[in-house]
LUMGUZA-627853 format. One record per atom (N, C-alpha, C): atom name; x, y, z; residue in one letter. Coordinates in Angstrom, 1 decimal, always signed. Example, Ala and Ser with C-alpha at 12.3 -4.5 7.8 and 13.67 -1.06 7.14 Angstrom:
REM LUMGUZA-627853
atom; c1; c2; c3; type
N; +13.2; -5.7; +7.8; a
CA; +12.3; -4.5; +7.8; a
C; +13.2; -3.3; +7.8; a
N; +12.8; -2.2; +7.1; s
CA; +13.7; -1.1; +7.1; s
C; +12.9; +0.0; +7.9; s
REM end
This chain:
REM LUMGUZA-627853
atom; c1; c2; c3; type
N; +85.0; +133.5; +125.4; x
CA; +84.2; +133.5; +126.6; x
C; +85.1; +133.8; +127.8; x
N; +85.5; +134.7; +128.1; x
CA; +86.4; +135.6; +129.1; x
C; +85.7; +137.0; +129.4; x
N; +85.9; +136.7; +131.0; x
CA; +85.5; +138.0; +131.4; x
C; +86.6; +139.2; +131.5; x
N; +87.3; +139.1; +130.9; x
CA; +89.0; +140.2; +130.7; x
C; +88.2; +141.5; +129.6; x
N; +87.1; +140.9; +128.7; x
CA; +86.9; +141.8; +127.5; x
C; +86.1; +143.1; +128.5; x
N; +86.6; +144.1; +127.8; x
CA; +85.8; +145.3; +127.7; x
C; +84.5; +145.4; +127.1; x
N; +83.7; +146.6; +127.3; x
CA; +82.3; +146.3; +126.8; x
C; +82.4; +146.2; +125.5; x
N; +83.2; +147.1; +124.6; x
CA; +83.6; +147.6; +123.0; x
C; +84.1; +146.3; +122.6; x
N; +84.7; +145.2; +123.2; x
CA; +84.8; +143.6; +122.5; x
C; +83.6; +143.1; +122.6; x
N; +82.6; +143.3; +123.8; x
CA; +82.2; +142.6; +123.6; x
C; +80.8; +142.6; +122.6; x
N; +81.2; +143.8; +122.1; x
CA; +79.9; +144.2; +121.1; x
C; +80.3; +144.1; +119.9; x
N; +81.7; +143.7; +119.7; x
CA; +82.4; +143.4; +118.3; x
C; +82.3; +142.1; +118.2; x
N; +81.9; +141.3; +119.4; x
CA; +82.0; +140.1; +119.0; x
C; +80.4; +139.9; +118.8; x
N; +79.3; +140.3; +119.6; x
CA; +78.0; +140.8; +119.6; x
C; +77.5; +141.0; +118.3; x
N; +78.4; +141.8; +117.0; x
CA; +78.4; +142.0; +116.1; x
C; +78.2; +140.8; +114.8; x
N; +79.5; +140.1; +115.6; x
CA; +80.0; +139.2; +114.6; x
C; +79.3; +137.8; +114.8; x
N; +79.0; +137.7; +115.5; x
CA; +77.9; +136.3; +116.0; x
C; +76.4; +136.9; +115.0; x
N; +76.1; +138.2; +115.1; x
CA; +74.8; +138.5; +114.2; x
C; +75.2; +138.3; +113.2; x
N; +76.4; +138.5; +112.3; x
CA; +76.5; +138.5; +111.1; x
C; +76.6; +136.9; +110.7; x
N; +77.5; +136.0; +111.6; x
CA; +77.7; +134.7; +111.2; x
C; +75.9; +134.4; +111.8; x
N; +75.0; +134.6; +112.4; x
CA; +73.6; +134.6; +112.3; x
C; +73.1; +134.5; +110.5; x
N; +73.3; +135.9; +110.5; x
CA; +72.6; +136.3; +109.0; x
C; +73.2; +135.0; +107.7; x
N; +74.7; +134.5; +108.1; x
CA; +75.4; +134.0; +106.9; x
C; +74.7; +132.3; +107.1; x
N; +74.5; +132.2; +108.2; x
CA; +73.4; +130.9; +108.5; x
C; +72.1; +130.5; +108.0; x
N; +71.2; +132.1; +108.4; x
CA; +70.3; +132.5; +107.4; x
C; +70.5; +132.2; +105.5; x
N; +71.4; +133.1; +105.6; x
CA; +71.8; +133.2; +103.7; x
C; +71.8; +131.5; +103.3; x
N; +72.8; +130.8; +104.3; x
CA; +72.8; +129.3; +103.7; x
C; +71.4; +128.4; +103.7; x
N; +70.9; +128.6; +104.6; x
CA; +69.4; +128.0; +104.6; x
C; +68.9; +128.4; +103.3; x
N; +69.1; +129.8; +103.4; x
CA; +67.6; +130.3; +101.8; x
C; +67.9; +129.8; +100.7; x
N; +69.5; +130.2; +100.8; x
CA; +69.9; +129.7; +99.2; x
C; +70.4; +127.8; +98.6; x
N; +70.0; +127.4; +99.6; x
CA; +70.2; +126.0; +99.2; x
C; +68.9; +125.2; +98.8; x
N; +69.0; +125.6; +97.3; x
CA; +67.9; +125.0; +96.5; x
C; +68.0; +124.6; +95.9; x
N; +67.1; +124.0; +95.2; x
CA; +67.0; +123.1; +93.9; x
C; +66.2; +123.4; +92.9; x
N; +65.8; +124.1; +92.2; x
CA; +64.8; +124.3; +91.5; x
C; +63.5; +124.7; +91.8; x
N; +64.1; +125.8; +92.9; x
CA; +63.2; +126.3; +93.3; x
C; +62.6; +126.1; +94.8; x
N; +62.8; +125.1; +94.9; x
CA; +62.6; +124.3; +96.4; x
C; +63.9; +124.2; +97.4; x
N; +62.9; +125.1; +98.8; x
CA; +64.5; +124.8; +99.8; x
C; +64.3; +123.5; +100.4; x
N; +66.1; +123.3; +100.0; x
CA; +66.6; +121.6; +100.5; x
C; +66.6; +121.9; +102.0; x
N; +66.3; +122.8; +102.9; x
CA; +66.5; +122.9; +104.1; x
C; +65.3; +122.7; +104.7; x
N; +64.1; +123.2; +104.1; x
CA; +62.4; +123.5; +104.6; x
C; +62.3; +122.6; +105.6; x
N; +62.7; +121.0; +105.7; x
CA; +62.5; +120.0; +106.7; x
C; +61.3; +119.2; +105.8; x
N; +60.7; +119.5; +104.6; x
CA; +59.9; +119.1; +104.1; x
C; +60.4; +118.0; +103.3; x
N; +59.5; +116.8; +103.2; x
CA; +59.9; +115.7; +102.0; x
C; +59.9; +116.1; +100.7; x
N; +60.9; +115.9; +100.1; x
CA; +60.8; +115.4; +98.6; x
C; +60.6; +114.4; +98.0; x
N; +59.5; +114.2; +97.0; x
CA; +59.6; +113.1; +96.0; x
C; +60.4; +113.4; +94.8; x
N; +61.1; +112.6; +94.4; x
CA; +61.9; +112.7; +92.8; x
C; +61.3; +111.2; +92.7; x
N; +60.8; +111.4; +91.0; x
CA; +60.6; +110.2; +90.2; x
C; +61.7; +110.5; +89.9; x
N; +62.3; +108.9; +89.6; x
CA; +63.6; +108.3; +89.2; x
C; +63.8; +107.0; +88.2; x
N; +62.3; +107.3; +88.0; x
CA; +62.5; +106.1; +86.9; x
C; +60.9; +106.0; +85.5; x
N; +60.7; +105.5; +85.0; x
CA; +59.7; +105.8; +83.9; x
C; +58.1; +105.5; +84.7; x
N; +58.1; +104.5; +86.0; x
CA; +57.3; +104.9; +86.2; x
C; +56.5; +105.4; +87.5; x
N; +55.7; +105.4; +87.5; x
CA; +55.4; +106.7; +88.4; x
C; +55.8; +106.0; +90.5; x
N; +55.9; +105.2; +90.4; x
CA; +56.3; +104.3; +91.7; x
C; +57.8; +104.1; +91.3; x
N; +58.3; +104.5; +90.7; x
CA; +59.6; +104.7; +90.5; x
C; +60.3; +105.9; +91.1; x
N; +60.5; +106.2; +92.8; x
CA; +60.5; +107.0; +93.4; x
C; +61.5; +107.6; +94.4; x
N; +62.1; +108.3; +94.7; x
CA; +63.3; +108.9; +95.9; x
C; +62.7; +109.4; +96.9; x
N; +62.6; +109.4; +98.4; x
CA; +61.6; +110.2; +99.2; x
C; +63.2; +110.9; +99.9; x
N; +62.8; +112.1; +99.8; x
CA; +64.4; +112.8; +100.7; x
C; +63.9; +113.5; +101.5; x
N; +64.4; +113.6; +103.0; x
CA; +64.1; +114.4; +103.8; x
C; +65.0; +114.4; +104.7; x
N; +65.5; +116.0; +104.7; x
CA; +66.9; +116.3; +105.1; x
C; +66.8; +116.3; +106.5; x
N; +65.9; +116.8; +107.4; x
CA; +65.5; +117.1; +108.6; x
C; +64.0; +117.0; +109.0; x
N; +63.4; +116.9; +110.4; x
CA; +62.1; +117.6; +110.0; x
C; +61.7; +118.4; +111.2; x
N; +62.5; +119.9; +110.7; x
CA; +62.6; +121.4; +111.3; x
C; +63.2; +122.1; +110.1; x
N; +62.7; +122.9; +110.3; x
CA; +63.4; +124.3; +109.5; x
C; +64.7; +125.0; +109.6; x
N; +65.6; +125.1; +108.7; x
CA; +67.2; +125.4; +109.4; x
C; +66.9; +127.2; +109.8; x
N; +66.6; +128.1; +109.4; x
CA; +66.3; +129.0; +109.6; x
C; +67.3; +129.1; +110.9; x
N; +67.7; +130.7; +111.3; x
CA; +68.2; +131.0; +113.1; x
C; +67.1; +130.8; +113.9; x
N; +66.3; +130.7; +113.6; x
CA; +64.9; +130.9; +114.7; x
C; +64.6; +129.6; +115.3; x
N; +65.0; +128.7; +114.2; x
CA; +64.2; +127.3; +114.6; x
C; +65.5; +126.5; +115.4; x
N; +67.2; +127.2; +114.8; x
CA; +68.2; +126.8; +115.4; x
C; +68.5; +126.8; +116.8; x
N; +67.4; +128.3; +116.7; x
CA; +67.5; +128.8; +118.8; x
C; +68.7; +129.4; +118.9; x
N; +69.2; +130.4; +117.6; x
CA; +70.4; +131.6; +117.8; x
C; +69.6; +132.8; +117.4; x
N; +68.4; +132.8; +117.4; x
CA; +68.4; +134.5; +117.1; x
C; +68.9; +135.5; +117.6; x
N; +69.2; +136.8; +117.2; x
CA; +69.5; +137.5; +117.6; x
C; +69.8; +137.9; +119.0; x
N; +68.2; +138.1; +119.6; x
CA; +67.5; +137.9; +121.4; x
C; +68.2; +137.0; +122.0; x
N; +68.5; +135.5; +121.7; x
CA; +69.1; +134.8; +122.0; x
C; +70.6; +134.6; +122.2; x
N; +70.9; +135.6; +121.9; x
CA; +73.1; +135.7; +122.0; x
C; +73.4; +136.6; +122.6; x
N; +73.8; +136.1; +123.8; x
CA; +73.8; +137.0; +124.4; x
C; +75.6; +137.2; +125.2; x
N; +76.3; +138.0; +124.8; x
CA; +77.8; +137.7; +125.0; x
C; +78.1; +139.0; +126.3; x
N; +77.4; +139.4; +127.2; x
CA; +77.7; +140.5; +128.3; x
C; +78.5; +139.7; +129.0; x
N; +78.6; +138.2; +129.4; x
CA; +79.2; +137.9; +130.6; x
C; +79.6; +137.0; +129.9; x
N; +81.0; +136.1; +130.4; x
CA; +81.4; +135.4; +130.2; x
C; +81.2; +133.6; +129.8; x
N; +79.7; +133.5; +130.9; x
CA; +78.5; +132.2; +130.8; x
C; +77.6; +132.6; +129.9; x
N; +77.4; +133.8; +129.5; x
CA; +76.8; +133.8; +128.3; x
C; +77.2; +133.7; +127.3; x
N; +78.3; +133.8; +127.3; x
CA; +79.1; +134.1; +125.8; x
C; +79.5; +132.4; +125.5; x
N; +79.4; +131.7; +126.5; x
CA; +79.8; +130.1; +126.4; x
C; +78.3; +129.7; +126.1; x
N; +77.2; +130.4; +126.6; x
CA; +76.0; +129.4; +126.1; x
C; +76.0; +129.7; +124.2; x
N; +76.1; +131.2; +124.4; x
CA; +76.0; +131.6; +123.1; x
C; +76.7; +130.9; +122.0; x
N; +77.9; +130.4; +122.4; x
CA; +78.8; +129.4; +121.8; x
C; +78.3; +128.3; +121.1; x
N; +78.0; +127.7; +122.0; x
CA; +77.4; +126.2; +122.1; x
C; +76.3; +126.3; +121.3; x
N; +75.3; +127.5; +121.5; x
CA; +74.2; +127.4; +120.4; x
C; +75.0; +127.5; +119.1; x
N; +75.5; +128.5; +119.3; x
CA; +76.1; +128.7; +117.3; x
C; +76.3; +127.0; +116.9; x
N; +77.7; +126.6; +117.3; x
CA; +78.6; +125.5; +117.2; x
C; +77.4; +124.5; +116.9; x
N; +76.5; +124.2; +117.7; x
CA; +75.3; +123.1; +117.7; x
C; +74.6; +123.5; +116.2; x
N; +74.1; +124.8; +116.3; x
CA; +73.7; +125.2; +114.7; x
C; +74.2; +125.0; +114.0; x
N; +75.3; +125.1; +113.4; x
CA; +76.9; +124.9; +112.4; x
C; +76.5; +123.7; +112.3; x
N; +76.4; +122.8; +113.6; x
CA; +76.3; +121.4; +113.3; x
C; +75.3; +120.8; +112.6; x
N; +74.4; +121.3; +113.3; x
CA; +72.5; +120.9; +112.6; x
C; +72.9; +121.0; +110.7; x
N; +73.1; +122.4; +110.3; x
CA; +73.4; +122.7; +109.3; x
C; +74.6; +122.0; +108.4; x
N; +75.8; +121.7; +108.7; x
CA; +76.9; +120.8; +108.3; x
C; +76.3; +119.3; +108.1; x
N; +75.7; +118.7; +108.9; x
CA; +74.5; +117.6; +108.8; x
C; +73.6; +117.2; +107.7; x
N; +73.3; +118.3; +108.0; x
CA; +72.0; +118.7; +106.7; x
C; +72.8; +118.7; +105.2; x
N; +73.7; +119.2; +105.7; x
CA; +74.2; +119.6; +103.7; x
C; +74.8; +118.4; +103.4; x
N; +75.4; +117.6; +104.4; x
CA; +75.9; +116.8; +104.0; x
C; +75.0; +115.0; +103.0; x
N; +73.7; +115.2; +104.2; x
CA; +72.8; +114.7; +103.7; x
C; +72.6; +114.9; +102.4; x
N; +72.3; +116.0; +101.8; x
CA; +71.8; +117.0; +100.7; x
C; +73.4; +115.8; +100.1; x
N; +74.2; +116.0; +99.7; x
CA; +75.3; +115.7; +99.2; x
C; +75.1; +114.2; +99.1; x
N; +74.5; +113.4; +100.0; x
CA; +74.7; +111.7; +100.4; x
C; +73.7; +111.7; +98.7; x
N; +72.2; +112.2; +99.3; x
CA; +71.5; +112.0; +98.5; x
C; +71.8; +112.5; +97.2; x
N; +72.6; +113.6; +96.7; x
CA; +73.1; +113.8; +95.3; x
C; +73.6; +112.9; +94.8; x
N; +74.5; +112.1; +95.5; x
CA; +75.4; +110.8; +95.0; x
C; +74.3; +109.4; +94.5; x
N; +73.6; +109.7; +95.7; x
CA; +72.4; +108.4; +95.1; x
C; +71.5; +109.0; +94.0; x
N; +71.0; +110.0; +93.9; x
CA; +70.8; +110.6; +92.2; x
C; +71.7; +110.5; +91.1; x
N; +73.1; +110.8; +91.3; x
CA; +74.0; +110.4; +90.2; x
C; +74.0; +108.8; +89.7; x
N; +74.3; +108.4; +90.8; x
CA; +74.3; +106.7; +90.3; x
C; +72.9; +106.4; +89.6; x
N; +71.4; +106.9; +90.4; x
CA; +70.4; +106.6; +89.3; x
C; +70.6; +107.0; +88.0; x
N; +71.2; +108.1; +88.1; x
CA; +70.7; +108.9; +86.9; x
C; +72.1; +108.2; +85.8; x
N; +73.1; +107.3; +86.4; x
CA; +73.8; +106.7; +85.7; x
C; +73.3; +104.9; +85.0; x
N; +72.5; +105.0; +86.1; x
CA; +72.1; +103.4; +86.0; x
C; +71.1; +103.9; +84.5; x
N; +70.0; +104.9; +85.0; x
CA; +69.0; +105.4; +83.9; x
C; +69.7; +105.7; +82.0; x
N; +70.3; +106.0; +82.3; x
CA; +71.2; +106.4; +81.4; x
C; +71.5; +105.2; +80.5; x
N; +72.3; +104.4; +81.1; x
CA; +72.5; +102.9; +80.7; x
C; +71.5; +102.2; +80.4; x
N; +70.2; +102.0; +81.0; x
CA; +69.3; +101.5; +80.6; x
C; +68.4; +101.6; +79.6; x
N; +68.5; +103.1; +79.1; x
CA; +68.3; +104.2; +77.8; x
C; +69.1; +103.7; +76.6; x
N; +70.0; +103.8; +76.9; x
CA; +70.9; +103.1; +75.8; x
C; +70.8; +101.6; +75.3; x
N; +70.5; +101.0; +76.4; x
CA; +70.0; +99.4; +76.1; x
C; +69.2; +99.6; +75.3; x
N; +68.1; +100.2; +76.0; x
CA; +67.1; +99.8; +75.0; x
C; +66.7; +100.0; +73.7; x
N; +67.5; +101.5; +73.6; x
CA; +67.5; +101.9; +72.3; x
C; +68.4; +101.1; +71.3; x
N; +69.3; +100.8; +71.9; x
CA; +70.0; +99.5; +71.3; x
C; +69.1; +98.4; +70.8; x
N; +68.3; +97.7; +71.4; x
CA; +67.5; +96.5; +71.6; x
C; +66.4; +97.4; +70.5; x
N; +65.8; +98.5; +70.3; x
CA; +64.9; +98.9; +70.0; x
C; +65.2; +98.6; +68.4; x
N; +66.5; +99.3; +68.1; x
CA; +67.3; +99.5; +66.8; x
C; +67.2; +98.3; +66.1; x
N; +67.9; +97.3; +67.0; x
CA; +68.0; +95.7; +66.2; x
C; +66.7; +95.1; +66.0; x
N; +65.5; +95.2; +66.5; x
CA; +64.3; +94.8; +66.2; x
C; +63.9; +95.7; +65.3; x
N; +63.6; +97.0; +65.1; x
CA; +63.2; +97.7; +64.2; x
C; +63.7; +98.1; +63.0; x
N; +65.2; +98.0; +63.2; x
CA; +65.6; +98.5; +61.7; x
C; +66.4; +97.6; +60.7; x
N; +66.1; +97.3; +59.7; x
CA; +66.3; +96.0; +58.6; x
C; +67.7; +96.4; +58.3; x
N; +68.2; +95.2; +58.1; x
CA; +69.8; +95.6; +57.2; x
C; +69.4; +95.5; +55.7; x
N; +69.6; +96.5; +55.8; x
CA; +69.1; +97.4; +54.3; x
C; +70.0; +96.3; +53.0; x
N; +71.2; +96.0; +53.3; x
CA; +72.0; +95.1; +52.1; x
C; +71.5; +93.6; +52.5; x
N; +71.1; +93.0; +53.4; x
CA; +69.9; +92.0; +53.2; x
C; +68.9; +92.0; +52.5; x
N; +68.3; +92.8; +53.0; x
CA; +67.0; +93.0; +52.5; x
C; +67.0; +93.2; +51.1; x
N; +67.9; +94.2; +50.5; x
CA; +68.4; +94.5; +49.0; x
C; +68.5; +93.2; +48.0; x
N; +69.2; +92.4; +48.5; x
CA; +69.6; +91.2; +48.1; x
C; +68.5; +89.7; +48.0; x
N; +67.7; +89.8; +49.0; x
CA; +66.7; +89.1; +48.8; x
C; +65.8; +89.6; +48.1; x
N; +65.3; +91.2; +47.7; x
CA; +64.4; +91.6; +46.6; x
C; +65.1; +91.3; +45.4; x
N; +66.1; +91.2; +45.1; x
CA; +66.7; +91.1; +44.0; x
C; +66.9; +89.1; +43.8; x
N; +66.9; +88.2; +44.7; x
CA; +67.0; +86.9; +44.0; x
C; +65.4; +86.7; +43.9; x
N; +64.1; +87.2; +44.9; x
CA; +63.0; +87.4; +44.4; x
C; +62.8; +87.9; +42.9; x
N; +63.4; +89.1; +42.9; x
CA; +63.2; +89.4; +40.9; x
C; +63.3; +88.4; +40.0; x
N; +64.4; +87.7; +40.7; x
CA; +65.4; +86.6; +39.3; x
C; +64.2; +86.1; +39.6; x
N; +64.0; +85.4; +40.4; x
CA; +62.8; +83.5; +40.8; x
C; +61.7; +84.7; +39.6; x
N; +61.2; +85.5; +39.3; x
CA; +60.0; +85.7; +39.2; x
C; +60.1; +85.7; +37.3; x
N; +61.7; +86.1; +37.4; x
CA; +61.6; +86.7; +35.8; x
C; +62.0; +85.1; +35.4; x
N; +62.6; +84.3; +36.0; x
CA; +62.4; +83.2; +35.8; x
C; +61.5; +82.2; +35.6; x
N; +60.7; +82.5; +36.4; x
CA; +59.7; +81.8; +36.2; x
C; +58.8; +82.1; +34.8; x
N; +58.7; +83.5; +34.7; x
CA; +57.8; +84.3; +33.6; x
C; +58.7; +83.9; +32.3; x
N; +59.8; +83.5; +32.2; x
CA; +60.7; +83.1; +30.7; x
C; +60.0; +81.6; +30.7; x
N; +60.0; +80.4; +31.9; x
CA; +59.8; +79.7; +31.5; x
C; +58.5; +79.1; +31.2; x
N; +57.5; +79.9; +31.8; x
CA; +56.3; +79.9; +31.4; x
C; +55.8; +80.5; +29.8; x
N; +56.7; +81.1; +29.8; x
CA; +57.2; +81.4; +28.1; x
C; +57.4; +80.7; +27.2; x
N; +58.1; +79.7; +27.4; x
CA; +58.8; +78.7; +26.9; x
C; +57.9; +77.9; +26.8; x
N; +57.3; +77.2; +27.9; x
CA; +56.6; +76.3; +28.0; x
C; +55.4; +76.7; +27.3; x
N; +54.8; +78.1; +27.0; x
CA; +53.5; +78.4; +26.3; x
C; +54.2; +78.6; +24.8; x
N; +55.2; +78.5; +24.5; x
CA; +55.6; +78.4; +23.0; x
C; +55.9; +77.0; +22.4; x
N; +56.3; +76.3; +23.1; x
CA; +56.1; +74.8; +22.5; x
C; +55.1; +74.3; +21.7; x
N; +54.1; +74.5; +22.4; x
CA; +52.5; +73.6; +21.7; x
C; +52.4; +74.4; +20.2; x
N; +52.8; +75.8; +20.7; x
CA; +52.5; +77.0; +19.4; x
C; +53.4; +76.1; +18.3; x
N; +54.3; +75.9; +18.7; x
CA; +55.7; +75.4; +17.1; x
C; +55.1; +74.3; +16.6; x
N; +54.3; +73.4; +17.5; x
CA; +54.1; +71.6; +17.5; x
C; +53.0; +72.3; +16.5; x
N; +51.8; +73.0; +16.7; x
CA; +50.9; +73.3; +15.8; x
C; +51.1; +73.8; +14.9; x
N; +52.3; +74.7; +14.7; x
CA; +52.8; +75.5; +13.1; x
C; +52.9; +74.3; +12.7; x
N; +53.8; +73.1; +12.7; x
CA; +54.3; +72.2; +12.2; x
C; +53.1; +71.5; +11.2; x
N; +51.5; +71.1; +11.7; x
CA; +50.9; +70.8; +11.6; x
C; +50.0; +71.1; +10.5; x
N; +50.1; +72.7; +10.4; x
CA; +49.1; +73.6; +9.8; x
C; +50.1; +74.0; +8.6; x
REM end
């Protein structure tokens, strides 16, 4: 912001303030998530848990990062004079900030997704744990008890055997 520049700086710089425009642009569009811009100013819901009140509400801002909504468009940068070139400044720098803000948010809230999605994780495993020991038999138990069941039964059936052959011998004896 010096009035020393010639007009040819000051259109190189004119230049470069549109382009870091456009790269402000590029960062807004492309910061998404599946499809959805993290910038929009709009709420997000993420379910975060099995049920449906099990919920994240995120909302990064509520404006649109876009240059337009930043107040750097194009129209707006104006570097011919030295007090313009300092307003023009101050808008960029303030946008950079708006946006540095914003992502950073975007970043706060990934960390609090990771830890759910760690806690979730863990709690998946519990259960399927807890699931396993209620649902599935230890098979060499279970083996073992069908098999002293067998004995009691064939046991029993010999001595009901036994017991129905006695009277039979007492009456050969007889006859």
């Amino acid at each position: 912001a010096s009035d020393t520049l010639g007009s040819a700086e000051r259109n190189a710089i004119d230049d470069e303030l549109d382009a870091l425009t456009s790269e402000i642009d590029d960062i807004v569009d492309e910061t998404t998530f599946s499809g959805i811009s993290l910038l929009s100013g709009k709420q997000l819901t993420i379910q975060t848990g099995a049920e449906t009140t099990d919920t994240l509400f995120v909302t990064v801002t509520s404006a649109d990062h876009d240059s337009a909504q930043l107040g750097i468009i194009d129209a707006s940068i104006d570097v011919s004079s030295a007090a313009n070139a300092s307003i023009a400044l101050s808008r960029i720098n303030s946008a950079l900030t708006t946006v540095k803000t914003s992502i950073a948010s975007i970043g706060s809230t990934q960390a609090r997704l990771s830890v759910k999605e760690s806690s979730l994780s863990n709690a998946i495993i519990n259960t399927e744990a807890s699931r396993s020991r209620i649902a599935d038999a230890d098979f060499a138990k279970e083996q073992l008890e069908s098999l002293k069941l067998q004995i009691m039964q064939q046991t029993a059936t010999a001595a009901l055997a036994q017991a129905n052959s006695a009277p039979q011998i007492v009456l050969s004896l007889f006859g």
